[in-house]
ROVO-167453 format. One record per residue: x, y, z of N, C-alpha, C, O, CB in turn. Coordinates in steps of 0.001 Angstrom, whole numbers, plus 500000, padded with zeros to 6 digits. Glycine has a CB too. Example, Ala and Ser with C-alpha at 12.3 -4.5 7.8 and 13.67 -1.06 7.14 Angstrom:
BEGIN
@nX: 513190; nY: 494310; nZ: 507800; caX: 512300; caY: 495500; caZ: 507800; cX: 513200; cY: 496700; cZ: 507800; oX: 514236; oY: 496681; oZ: 508465; cbX: 511308; cbY: 495527; cbZ: 509046
@nX: 512850; nY: 497750; nZ: 507080; caX: 513670; caY: 498940; caZ: 507140; cX: 512900; cY: 500030; cZ: 507870; oX: 513409; oY: 501138; oZ: 508039; cbX: 514084; cbY: 499402; cbZ: 505725
end
This chain:
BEGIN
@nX: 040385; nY: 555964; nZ: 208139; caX: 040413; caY: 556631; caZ: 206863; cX: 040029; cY: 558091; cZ: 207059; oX: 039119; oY: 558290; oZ: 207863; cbX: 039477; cbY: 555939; cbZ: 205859
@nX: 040549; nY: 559095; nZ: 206483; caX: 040269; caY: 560499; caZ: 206569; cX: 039465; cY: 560684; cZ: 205463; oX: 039549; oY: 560215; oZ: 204328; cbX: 041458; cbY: 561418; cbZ: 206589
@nX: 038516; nY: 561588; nZ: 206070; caX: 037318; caY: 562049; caZ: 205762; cX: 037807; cY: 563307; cZ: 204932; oX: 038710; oY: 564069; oZ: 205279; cbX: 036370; cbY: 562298; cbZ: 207046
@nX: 037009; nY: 563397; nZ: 203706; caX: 037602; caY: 564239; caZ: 202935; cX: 035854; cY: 565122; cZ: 202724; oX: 034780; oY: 564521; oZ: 202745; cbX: 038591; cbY: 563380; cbZ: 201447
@nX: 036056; nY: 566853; nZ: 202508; caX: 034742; caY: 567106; caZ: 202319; cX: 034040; cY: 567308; cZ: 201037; oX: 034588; oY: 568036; oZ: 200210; cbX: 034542; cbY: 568044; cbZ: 202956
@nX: 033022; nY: 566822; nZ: 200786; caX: 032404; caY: 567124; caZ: 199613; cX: 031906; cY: 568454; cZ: 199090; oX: 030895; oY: 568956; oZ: 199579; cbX: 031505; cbY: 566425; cbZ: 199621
@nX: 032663; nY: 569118; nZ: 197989; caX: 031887; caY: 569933; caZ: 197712; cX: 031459; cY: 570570; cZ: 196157; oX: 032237; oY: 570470; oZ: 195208; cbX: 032313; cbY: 570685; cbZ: 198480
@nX: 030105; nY: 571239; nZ: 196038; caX: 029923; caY: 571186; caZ: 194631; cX: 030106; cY: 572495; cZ: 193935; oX: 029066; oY: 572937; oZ: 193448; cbX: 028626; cbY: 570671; cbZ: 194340
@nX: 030795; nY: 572961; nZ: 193830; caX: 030628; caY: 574782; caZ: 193812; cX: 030444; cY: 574883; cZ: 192354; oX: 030308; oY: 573842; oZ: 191711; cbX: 032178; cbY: 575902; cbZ: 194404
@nX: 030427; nY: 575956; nZ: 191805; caX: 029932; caY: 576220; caZ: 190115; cX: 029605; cY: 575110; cZ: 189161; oX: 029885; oY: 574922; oZ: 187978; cbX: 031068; cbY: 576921; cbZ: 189301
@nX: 028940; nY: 574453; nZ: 190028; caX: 028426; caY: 573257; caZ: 189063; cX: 027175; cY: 573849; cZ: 188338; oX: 026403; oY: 574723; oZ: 188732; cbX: 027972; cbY: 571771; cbZ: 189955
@nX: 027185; nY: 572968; nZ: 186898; caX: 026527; caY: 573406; caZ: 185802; cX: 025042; cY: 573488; cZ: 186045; oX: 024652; oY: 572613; oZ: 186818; cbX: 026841; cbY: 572568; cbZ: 184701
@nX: 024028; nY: 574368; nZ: 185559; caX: 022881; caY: 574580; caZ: 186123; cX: 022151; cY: 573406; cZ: 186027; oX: 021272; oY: 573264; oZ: 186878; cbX: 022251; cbY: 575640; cbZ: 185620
@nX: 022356; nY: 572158; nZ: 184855; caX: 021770; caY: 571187; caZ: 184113; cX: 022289; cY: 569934; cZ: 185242; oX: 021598; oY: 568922; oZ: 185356; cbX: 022336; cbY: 571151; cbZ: 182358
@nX: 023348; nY: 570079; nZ: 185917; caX: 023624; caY: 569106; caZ: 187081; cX: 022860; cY: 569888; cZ: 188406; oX: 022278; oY: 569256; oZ: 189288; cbX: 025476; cbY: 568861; cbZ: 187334
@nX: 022965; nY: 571275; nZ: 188379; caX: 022251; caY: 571339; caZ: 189630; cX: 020741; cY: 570792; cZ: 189983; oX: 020438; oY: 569996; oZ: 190872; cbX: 022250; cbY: 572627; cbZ: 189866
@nX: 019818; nY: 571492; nZ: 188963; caX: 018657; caY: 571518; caZ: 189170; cX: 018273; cY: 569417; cZ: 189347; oX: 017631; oY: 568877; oZ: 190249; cbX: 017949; cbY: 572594; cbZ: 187764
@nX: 018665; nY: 569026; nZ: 188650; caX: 017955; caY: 567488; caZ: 188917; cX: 018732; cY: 567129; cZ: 190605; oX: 018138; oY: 566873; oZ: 191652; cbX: 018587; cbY: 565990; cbZ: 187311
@nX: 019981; nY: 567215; nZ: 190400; caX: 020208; caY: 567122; caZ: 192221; cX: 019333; cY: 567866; cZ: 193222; oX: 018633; oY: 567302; oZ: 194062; cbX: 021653; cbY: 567727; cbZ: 192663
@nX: 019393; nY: 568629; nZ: 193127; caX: 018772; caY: 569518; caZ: 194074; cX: 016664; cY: 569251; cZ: 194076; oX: 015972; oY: 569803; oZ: 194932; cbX: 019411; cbY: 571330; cbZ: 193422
@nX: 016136; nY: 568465; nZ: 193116; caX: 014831; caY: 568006; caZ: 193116; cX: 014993; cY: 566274; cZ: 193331; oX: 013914; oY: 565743; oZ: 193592; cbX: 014060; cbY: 568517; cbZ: 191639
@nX: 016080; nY: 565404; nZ: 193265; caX: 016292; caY: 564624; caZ: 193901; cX: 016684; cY: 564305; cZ: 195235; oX: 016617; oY: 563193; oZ: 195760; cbX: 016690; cbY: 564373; cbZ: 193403
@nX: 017128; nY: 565447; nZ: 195780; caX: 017153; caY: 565796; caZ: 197896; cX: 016080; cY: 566182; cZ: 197693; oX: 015624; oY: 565259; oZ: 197019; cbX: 018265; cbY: 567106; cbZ: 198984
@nX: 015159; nY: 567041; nZ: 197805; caX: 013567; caY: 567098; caZ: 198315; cX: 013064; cY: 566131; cZ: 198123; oX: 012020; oY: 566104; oZ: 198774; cbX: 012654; cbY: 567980; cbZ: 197794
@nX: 013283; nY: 564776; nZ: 197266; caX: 011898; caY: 564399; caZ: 197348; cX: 012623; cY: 562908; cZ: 198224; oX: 011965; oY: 561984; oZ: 198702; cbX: 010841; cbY: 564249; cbZ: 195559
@nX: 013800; nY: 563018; nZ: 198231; caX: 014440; caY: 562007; caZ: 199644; cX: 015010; cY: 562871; cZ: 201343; oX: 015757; oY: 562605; oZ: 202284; cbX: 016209; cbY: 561131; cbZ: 198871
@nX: 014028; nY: 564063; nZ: 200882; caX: 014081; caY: 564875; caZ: 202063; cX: 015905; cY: 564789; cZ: 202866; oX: 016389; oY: 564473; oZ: 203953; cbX: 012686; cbY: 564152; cbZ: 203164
@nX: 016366; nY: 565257; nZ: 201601; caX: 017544; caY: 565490; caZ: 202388; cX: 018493; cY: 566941; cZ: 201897; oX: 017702; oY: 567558; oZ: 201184; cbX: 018433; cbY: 564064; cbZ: 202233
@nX: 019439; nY: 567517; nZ: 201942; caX: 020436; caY: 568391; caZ: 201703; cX: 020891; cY: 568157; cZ: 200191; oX: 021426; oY: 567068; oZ: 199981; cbX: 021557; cbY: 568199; cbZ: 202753
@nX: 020768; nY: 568945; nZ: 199209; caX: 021583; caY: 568590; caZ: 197844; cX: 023054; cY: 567995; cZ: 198492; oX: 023558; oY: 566896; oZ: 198264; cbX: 021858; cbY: 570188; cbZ: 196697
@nX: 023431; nY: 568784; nZ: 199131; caX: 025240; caY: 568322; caZ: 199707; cX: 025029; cY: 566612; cZ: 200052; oX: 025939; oY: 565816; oZ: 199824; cbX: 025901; cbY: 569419; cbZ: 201709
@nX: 023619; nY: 566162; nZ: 200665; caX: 023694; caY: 565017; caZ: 201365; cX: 023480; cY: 564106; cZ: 199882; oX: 024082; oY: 563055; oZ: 199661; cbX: 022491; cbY: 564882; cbZ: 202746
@nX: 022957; nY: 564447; nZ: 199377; caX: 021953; caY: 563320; caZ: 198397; cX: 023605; cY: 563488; cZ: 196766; oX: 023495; oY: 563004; oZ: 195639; cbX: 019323; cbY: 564487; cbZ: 197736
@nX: 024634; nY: 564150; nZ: 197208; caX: 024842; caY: 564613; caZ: 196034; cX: 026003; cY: 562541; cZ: 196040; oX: 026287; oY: 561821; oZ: 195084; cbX: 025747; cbY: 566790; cbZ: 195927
@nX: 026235; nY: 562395; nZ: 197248; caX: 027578; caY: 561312; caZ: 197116; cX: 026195; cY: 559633; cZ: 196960; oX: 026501; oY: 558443; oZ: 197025; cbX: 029118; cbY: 561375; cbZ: 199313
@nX: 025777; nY: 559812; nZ: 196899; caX: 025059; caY: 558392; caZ: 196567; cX: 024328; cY: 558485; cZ: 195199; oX: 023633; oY: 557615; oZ: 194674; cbX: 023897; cbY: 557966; cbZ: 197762
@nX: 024609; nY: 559632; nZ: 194769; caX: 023918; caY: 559801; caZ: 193516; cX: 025557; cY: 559086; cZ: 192188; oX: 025523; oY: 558341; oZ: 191208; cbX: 023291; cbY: 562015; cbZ: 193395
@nX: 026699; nY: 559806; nZ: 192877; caX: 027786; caY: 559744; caZ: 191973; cX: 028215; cY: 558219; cZ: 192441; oX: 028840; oY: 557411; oZ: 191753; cbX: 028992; cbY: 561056; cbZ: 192158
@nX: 027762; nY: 558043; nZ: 193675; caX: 028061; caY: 556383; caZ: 193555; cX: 027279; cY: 555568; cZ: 192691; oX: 027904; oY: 554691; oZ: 192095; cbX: 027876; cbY: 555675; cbZ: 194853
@nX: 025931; nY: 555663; nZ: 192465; caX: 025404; caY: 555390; caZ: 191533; cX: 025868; cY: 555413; cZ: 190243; oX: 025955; oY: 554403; oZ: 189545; cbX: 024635; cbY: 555871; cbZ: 191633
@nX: 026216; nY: 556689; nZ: 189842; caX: 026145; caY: 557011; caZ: 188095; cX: 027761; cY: 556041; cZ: 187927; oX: 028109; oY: 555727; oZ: 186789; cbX: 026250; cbY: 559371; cbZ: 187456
@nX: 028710; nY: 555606; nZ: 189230; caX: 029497; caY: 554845; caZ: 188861; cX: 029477; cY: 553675; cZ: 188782; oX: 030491; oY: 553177; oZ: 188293; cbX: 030171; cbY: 555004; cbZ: 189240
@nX: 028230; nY: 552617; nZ: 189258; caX: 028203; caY: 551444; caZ: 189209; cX: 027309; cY: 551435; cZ: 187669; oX: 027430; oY: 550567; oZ: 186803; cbX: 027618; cbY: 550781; cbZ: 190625
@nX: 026451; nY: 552573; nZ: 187608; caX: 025701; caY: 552108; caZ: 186298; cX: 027194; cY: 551920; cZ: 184769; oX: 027066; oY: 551086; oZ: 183872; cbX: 024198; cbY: 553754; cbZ: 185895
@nX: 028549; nY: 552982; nZ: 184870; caX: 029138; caY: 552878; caZ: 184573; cX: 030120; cY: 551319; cZ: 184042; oX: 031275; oY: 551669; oZ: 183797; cbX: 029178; cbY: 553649; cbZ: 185166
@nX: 029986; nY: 550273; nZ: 183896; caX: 030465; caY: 549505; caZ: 183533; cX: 031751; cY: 549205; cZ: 182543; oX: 031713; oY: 548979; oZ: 181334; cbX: 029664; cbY: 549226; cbZ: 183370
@nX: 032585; nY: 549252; nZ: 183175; caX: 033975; caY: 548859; caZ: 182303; cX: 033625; cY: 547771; cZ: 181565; oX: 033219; oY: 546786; oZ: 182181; cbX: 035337; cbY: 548449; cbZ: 183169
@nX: 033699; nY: 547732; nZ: 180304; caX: 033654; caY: 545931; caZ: 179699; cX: 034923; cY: 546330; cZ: 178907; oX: 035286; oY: 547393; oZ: 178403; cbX: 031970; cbY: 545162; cbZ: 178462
@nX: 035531; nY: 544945; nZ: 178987; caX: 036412; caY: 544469; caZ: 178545; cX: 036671; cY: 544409; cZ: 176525; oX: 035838; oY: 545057; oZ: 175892; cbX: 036228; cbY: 543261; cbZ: 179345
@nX: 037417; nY: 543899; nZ: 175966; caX: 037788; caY: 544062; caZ: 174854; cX: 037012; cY: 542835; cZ: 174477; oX: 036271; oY: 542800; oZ: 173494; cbX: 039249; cbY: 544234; cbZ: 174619
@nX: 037226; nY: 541750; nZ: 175361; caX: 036494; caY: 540140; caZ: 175136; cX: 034996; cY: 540515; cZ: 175405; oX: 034171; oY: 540266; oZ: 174527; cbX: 037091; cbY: 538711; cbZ: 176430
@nX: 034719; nY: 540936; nZ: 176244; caX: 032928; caY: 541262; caZ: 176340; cX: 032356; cY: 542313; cZ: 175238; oX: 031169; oY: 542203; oZ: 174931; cbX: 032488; cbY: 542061; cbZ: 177979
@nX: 032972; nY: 543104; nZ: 174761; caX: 032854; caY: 543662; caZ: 174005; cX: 032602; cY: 543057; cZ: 172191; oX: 031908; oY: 543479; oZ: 171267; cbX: 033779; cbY: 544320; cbZ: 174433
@nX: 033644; nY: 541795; nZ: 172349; caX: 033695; caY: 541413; caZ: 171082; cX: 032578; cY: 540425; cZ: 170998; oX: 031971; oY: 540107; oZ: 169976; cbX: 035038; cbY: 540903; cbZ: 170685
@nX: 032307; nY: 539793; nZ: 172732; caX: 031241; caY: 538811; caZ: 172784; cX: 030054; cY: 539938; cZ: 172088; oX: 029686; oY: 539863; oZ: 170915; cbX: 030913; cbY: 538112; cbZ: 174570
@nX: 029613; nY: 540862; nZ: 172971; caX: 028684; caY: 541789; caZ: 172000; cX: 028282; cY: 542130; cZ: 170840; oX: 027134; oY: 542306; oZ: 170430; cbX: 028807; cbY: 542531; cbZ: 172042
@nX: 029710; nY: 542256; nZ: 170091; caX: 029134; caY: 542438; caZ: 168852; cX: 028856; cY: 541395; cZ: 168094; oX: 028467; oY: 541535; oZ: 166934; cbX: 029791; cbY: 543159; cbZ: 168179
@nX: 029056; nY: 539999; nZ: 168774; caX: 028905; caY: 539284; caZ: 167762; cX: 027431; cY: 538889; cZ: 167919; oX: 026625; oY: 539061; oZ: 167005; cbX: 029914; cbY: 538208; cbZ: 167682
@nX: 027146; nY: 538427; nZ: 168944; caX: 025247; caY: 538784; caZ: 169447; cX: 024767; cY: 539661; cZ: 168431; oX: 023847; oY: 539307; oZ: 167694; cbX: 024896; cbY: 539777; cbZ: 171155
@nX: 025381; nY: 540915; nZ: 168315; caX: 024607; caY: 542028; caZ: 167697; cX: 024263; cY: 541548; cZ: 166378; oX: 023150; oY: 541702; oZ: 165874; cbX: 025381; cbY: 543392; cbZ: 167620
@nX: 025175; nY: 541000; nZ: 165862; caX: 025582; caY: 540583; caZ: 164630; cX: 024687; cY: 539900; cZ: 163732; oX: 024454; oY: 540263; oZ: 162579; cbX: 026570; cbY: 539859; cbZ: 164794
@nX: 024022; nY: 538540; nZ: 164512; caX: 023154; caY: 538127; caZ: 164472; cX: 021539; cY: 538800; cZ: 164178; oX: 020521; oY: 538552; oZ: 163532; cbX: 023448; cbY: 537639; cbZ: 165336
@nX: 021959; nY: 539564; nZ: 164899; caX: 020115; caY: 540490; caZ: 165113; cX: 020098; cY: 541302; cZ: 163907; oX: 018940; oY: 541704; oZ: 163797; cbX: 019828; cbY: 541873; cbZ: 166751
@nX: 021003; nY: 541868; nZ: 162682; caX: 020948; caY: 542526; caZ: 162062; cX: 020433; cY: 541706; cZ: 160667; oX: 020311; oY: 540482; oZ: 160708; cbX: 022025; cbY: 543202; cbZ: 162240
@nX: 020132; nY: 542496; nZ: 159388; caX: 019737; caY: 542198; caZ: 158147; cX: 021044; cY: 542349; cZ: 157372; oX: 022070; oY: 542989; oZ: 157602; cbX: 018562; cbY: 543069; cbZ: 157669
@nX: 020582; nY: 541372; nZ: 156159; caX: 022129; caY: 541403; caZ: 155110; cX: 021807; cY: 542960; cZ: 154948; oX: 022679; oY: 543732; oZ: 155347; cbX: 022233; cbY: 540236; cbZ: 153194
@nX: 020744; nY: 543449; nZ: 154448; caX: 020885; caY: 544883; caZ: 154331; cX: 021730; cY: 545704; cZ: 155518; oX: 022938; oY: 545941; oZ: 155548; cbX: 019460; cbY: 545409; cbZ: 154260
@nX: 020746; nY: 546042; nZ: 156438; caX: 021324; caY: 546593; caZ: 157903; cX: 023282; cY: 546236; cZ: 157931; oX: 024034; oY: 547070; oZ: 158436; cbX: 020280; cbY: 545438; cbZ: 159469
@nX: 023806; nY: 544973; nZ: 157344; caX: 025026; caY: 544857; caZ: 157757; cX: 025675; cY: 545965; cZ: 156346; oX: 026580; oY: 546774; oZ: 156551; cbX: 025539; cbY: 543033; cbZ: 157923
@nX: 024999; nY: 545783; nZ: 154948; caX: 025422; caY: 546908; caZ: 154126; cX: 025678; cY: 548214; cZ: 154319; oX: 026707; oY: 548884; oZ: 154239; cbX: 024772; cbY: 547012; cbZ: 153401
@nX: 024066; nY: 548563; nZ: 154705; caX: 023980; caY: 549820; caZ: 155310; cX: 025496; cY: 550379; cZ: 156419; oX: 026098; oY: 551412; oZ: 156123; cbX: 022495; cbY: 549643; cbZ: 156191
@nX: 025886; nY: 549590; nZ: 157552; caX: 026759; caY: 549665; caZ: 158363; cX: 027921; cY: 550398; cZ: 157362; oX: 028252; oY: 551569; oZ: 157176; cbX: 027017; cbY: 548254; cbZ: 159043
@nX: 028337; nY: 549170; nZ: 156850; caX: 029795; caY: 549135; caZ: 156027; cX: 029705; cY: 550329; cZ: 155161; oX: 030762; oY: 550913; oZ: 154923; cbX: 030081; cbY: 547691; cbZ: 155015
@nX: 028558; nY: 550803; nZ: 154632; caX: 028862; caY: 551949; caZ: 153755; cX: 029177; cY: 553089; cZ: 154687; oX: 030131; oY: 553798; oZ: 154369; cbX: 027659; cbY: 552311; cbZ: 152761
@nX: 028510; nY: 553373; nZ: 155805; caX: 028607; caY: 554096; caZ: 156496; cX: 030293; cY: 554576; cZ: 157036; oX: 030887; oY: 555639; oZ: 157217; cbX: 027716; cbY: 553598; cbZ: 157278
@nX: 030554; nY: 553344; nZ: 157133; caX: 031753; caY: 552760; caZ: 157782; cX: 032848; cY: 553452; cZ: 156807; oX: 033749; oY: 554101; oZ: 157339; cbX: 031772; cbY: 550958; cbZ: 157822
@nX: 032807; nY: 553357; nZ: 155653; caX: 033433; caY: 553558; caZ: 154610; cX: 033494; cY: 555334; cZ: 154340; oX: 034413; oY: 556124; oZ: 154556; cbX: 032707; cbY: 552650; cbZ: 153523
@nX: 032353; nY: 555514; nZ: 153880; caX: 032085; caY: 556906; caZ: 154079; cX: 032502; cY: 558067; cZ: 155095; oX: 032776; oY: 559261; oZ: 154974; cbX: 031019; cbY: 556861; cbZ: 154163
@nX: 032429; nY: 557216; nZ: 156085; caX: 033305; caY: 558049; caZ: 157341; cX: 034727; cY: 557974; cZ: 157184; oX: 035458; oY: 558961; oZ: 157267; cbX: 033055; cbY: 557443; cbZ: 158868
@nX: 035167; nY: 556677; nZ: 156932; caX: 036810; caY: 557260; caZ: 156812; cX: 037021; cY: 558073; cZ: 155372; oX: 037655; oY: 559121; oZ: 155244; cbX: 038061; cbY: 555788; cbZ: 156815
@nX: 036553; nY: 557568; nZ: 154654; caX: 036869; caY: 558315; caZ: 153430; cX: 036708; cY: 560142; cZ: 154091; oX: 037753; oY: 560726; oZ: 153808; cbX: 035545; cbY: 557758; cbZ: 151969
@nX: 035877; nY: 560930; nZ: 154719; caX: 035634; caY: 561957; caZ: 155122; cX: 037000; cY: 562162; cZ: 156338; oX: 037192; oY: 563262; oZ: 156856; cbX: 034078; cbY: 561937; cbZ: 155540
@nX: 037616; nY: 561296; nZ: 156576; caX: 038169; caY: 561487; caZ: 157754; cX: 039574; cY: 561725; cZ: 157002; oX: 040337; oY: 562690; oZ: 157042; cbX: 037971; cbY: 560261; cbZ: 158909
@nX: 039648; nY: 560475; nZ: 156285; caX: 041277; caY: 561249; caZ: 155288; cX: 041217; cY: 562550; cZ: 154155; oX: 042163; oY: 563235; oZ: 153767; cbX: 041991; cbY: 559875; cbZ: 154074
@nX: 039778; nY: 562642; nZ: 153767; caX: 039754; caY: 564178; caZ: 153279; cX: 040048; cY: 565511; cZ: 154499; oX: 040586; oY: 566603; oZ: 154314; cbX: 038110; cbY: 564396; cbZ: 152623
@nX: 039491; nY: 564948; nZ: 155704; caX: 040015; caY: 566063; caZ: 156816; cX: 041428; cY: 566321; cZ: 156666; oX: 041905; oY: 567456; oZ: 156661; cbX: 039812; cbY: 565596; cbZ: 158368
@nX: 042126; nY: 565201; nZ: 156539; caX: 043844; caY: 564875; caZ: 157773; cX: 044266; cY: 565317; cZ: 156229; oX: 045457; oY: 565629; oZ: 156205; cbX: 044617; cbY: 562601; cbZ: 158785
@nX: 043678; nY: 565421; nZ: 155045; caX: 044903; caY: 565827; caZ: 153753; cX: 044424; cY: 567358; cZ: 153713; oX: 044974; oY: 567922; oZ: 152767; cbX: 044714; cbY: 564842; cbZ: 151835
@nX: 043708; nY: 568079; nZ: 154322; caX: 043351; caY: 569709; caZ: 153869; cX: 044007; cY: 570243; cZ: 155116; oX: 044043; oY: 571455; oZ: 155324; cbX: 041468; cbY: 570260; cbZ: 153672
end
């Protein structure tokens, strides 16, 4: 497999600074510490599915109050109503 090189150039000051205090304190190179960090932030990443997803909300569903499910729906409501006042002006 060809080796491709890593590099981070004008990256944002708010990505630099936590990389660059995460290599010192694993005593290594920001360049070194930068590819196990993005392997990370991709496993924490989790694809779920449309079915795990629906399993979720229905769990959620449970945990809420008849209120809390009101509260939702008005919300719910209120937002589109704001959303077709956008799309008609």
């Amino acid at each position: 497999m060809k080796k491709i090189p890593l590099t981070a150039r004008q990256r944002p000051t708010g990505l630099h600074q936590p990389g660059k205090k995460s290599a010192q304190v694993k005593r290594r190179s920001p360049k070194r510490q930068t590819l196990p960090r993005l392997v990370n932030q991709s496993i924490a990443e989790k694809v779920v599915t449309g079915k795990e997803a629906a399993a979720l909300l229905r769990k959620s569903y449970d945990l809420l109050t008849r209120e809390e499910h009101h509260q939702i729906a008005d919300g719910i409501e209120e937002a589109r109503r704001r959303m077709a006042d956008e799309h008609l002006h």
